[in-house]
DOLUMGU-460840 format. One record per residue (C-alpha): x, y, z; residue in one letter. Coordinates in steps of 0.001 Angstrom, whole numbers, padded with zeros to 6 digits, always signed. Each point is the difference from the previous one (the first is absolute). Example, Ala and Ser with C-alpha at 12.3 -4.5 7.8 and 13.67 -1.06 7.14 Angstrom:
# residues 2
+012300-004500+007800a
+001370+003440-000660s
//
This chain:
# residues 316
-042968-037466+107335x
+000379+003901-000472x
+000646+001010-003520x
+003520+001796-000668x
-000067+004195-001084x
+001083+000949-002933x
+000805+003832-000182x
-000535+001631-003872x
+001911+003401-000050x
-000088+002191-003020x
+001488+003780-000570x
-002661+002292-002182x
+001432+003237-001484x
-002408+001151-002490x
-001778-003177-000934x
-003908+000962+000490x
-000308-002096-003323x
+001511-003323+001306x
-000591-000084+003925x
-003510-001203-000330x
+001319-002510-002630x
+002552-001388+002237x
-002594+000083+003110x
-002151-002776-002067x
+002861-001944-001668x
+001566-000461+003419x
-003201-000675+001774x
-000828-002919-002610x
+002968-001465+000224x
-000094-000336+003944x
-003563-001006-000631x
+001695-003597-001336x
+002236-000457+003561x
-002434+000832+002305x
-000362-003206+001258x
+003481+000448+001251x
+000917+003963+000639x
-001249+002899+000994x
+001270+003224-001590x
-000380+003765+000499x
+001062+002266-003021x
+001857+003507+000833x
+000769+002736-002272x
+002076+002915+000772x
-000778+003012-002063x
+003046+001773-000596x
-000894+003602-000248x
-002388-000511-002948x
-001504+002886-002136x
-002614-001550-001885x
-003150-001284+001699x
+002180-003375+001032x
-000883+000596+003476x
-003356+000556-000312x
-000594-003423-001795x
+001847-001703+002985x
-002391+001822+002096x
-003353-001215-001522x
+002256-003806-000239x
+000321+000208+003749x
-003515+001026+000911x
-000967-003150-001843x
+002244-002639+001538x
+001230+000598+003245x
+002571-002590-000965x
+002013+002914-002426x
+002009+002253+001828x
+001530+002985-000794x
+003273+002265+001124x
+000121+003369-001191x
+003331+001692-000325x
+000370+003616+001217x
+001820+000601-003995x
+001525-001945-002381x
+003354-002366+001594x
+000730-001319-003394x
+000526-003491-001480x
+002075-001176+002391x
-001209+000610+003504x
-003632-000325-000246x
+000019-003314-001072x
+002533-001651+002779x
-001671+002094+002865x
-003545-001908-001672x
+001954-003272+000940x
+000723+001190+003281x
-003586+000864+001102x
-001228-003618-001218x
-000721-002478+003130x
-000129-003199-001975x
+001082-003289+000054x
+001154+001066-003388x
+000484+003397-002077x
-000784+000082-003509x
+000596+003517-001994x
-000494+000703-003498x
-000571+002972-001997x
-003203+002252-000107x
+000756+000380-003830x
-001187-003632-000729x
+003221-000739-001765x
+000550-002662+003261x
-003007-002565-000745x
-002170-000944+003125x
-000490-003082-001880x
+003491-001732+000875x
-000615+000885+004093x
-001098-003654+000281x
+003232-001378-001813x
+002020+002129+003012x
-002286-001230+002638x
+000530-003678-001165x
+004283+000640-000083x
-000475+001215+003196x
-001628-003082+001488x
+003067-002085-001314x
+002311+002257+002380x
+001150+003183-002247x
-000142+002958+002596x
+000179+002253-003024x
-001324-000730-003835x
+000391+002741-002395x
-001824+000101-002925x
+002652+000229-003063x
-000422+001340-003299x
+001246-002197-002391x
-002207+001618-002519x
-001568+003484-000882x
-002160+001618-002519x
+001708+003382+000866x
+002737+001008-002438x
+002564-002456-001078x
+002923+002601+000157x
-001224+000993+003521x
-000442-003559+001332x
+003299-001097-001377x
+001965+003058+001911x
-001818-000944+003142x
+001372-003522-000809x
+003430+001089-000056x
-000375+002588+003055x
-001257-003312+002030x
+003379-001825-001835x
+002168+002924+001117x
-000922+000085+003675x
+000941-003540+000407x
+002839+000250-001658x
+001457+003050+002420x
-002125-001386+002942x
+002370-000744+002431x
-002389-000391+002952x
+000560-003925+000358x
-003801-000040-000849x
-001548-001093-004213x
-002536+002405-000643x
-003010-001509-002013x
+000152+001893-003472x
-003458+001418-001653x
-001288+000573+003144x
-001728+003100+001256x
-001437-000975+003729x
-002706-001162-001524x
-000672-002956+001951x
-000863-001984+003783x
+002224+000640+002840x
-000871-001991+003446x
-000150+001409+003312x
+003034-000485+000937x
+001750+001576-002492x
-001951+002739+000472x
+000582+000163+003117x
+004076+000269-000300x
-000685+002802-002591x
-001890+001816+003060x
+003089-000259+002043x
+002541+001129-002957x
-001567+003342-000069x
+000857+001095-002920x
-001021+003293-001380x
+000676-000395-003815x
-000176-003805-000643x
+000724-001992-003109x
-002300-002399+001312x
+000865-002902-002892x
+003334+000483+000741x
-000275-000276+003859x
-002875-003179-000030x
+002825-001890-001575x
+003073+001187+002162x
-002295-001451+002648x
+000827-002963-000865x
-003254-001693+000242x
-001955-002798-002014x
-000853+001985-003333x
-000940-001296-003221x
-001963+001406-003056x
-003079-000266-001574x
+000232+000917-003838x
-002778+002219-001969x
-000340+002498-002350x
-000566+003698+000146x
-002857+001180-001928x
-000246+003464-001053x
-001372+003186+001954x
-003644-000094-001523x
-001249+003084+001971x
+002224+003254+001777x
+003374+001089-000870x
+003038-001561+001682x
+001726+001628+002803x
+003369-000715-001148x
+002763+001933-001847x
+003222+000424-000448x
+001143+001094+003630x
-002406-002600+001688x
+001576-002774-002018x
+003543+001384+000821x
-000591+000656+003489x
-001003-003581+000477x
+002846-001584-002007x
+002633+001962+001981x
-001989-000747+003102x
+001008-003769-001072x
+003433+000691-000584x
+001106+002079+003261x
-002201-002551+002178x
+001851-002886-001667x
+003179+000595-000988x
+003390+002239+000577x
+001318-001233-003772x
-001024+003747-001333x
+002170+001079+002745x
+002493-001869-000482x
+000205+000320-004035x
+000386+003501+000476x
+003098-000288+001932x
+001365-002521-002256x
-001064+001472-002847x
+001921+003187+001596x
+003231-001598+000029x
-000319-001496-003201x
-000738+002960-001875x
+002702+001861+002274x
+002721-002723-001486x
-001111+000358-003258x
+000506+003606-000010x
+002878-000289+001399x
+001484-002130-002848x
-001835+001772-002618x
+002188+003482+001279x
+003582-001622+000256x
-000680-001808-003751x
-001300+003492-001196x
+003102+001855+001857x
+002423-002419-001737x
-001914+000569-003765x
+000262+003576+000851x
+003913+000023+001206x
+000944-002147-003468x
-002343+001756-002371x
+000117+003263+001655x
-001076+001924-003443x
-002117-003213-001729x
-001839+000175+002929x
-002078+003160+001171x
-001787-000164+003554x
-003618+001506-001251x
-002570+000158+002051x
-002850-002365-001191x
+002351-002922+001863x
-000470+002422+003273x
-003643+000731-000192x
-001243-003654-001167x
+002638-000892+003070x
-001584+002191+003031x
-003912-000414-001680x
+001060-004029+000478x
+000926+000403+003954x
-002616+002490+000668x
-002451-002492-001184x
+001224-002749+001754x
+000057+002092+002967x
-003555+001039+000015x
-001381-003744-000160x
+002241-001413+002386x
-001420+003269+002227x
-003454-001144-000621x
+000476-003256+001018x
+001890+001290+003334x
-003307+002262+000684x
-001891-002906-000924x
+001011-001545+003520x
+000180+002874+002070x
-003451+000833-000993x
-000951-003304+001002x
+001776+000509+003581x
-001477+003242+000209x
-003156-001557-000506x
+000149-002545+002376x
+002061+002615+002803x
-003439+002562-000172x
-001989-003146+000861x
-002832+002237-000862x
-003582-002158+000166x
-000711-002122-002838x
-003572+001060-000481x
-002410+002565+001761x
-003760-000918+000272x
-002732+002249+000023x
-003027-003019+000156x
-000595-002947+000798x
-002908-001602-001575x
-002077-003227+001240x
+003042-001093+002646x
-002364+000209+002866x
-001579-003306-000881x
//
């Protein structure tokens, strides 16, 4: 009986300090299910500027087994990692992080889910030893998404795509084509098997993280306009609501004015505080209207997900 593939796909931006880490971590834990699998492990490097590349280079020259995609520049946080999946020929697809903050160590908890049946297992941080502040507002970004999701589809919360995604569903995210996926988002509007496998993050011990600010907003509104219309929808309401209010607010201050025409001078702080209020209100519910056109303009340019410059060891 031919063993089943399992396809390891990692993004590296920077991380000459942890790719030859996560080369040995993952190869000793496939070393305990090789009775049962075979495995290849891919990294894409993203465009990196450090001697990342290079280290992947002398990795691949000593097993044939590690492959390597080379971008042509850096397609961010998003993109690299999905177009990984899609180059994987497994039976199954398991990505995690180059950063080591995904532990290899838990791949054998996702392969055993996905013997039960689970097309997709996600691995779910319950726990983290990152910053208590920052974990808790990722907790209640994950809360806020399924609260607005109005998809038809319960998105796992403290997930991050870290996880084991079969061939099939892999497959189906070949034929959606998408250019700028939320993939945790979309491997549960699938509407597939899934189920969780619980760990906890440990620190970066080596490298700097790649996130900030705009990479953790871009991916949060990437959730929201994938998954929901509620922002849309507030806005309008909110619209009418505020426009009813002010509305009221002018015919009670018209009728204080008419009855207590000299008790009760106009000024202008009531103005200003007034058309600062609207203009504020106006801007955000702006931003969250080029929210989703930037998101159709996205997907309208169709432009290509990734572009490769190398290809590394894929001629086995």
């Amino acid at each position: 009986m031919s063993k089943k593939k399992i396809s390891i796909i990692s993004s590296a931006y920077n991380e000459q300090e942890n790719v030859r880490e996560l080369y040995e971590r993952v190869k000793a834990e496939m070393a305990k299910h090789a009775d049962k699998y075979d495995y290849e492990q891919l990294v894409l490097d993203n465009g990196s500027t450090d001697d990342t590349l290079k280290e992947l280079r002398a990795i691949a020259a000593e097993d044939k087994n590690f492959k390597v995609i080379v971008n042509a520049r850096n397609f961010g946080h998003i993109r690299s990692p999905y177009y990984g999946i899609l180059q994987c020929q497994g039976d199954a697809v398991i990505y995690l992080a180059s950063d080591l903050q995904d532990p290899p160590e838990i791949i054998g908890q996702f392969l055993q889910k996905w013997e039960e049946g689970f097309k997709v297992v996600l691995g779910q941080k319950n726990q983290s030893e990152e910053n208590k502040l920052f974990f808790s507002i990722r907790k209640a970004y994950y809360w806020l998404l399924n609260l607005v999701n109005d998809s038809g589809a319960k998105l796992l919360p403290n997930c991050t795509g870290f996880g084991l995604f079969d061939k099939e569903v892999v497959s189906q995210l070949r034929q959606l084509d998408d250019p700028y996926p939320y993939l945790r988002g979309i491997v549960c509007e699938l509407g597939y098997a899934a189920t969780t496998v619980p760990f906890e993050q440990p620190l970066r011990k080596r490298g700097f993280t790649k996130n900030n600010f705009y990479t953790l907003y871009d991916n949060a509104m990437l959730g929201f306009t994938n998954h929901s219309k509620v922002p849309l929808r507030l806005a309008a309401m909110g619209g009418f609501v505020l426009g009813a209010i002010s509305f009221l607010l002018a015919l009670v201050y018209l009728v204080l004015k008419l009855l207590f025409w000299n008790q009760f001078p106009m000024g202008t702080a009531p103005i200003l505080l007034a058309v600062f209020f609207f203009a504020s209100v106006q801007l955000i519910f702006l931003g969250i209207l080029g929210e989703y056109i930037g998101a159709i303009l996205t997907h309208v340019l169709h432009r290509p997900t990734v572009i490769e410059k190398e290809r590394i060891n894929f001629n086995k």
